[in-house]
N, C-alpha and C positions, 0 to 999 in steps of 0.2 A: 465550599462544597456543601450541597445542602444536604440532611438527614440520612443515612441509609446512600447515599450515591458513592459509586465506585469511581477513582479516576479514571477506569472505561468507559462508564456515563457522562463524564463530565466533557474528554474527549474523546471525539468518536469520528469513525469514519465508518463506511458501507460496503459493503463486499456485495456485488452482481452475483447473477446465478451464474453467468458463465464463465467469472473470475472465480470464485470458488469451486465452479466443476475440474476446470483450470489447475488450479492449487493442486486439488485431491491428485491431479493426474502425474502431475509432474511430483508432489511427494512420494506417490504409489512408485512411479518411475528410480526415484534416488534410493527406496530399498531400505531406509532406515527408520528408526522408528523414531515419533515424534517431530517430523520435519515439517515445518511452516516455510511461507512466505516473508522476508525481513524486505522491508522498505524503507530506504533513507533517501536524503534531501540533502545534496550536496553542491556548492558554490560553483558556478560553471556554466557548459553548455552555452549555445548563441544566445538567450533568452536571460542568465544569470544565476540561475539554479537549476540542476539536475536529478528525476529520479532515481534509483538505481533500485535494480530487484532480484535479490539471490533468497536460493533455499538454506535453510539453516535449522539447527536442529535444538538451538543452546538459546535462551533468553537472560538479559543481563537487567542489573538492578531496575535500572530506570526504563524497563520496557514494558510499553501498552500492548494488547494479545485484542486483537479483534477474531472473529468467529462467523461464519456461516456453514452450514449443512457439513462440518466436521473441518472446514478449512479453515487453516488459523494464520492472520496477519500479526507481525512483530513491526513494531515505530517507535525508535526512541523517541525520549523526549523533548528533545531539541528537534526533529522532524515533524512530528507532531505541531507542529502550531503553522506548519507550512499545507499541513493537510485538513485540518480540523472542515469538518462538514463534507468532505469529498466523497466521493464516490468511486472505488478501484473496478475497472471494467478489466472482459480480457474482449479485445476486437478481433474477428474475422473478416477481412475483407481483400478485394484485388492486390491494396499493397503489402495484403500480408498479414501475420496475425501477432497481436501481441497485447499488452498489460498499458494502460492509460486509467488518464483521473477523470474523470470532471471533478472540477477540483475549483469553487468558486474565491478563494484566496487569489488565482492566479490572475493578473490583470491582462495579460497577453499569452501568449506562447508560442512557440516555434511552428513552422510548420509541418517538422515532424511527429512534433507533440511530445518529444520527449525534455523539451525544458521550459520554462516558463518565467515569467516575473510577476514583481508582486506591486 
């Protein structure tokens, strides 16, 4: 790790403005204080790996904390090398609205987009 760099520098992912609006509303919604977005990366799904994204309020040893306009994502460590350089969107559209990557690790993905490989 070079001089002065944080393991959040080193890995890093990108919160959208309207993943982050996102975040704020749904921790505003859960009513407690300090609630984030937790995102893991788990074996499965048609694709071979699965996102998964719940609210949480607790960070553990080995978690990365990303940040935009007060919205904060949790990734362990082990997740993290499945996301590094992504970009966490929230999508509005006809089929609906929800939380996706561009996520350039993934070499394919599902066509719901909720799983992918590598």
């Amino acid at each position: 790790m070079p001089d002065g760099a944080t393991a959040t520098e080193e890995k890093k992912i990108t919160l959208s403005e309207s993943a982050s609006r996102r975040i704020n509303e749904l921790a505003a919604a859960e009513g407690k204080v300090g609630m984030m977005m937790r995102v893991t990366v788990n074996g499965g799904g048609c694709s071979g790996f699965t996102y998964s994204f719940d609210m949480d309020n607790k960070t553990n040893d080995d978690d990365l904390i990303f940040e935009r306009n007060g919205a904060k994502v949790v990734i362990d460590d082990m997740s993290i090398g499945f996301l590094l350089d992504a970009e966490l969107d929230y999508v509005e559209d006809l089929m609906g609205s929800y939380f996706s990557f561009k996520n350039p690790n993934a070499a394919s993905t599902c066509g719901c987009g909720s799983s992918f490989s590598i």
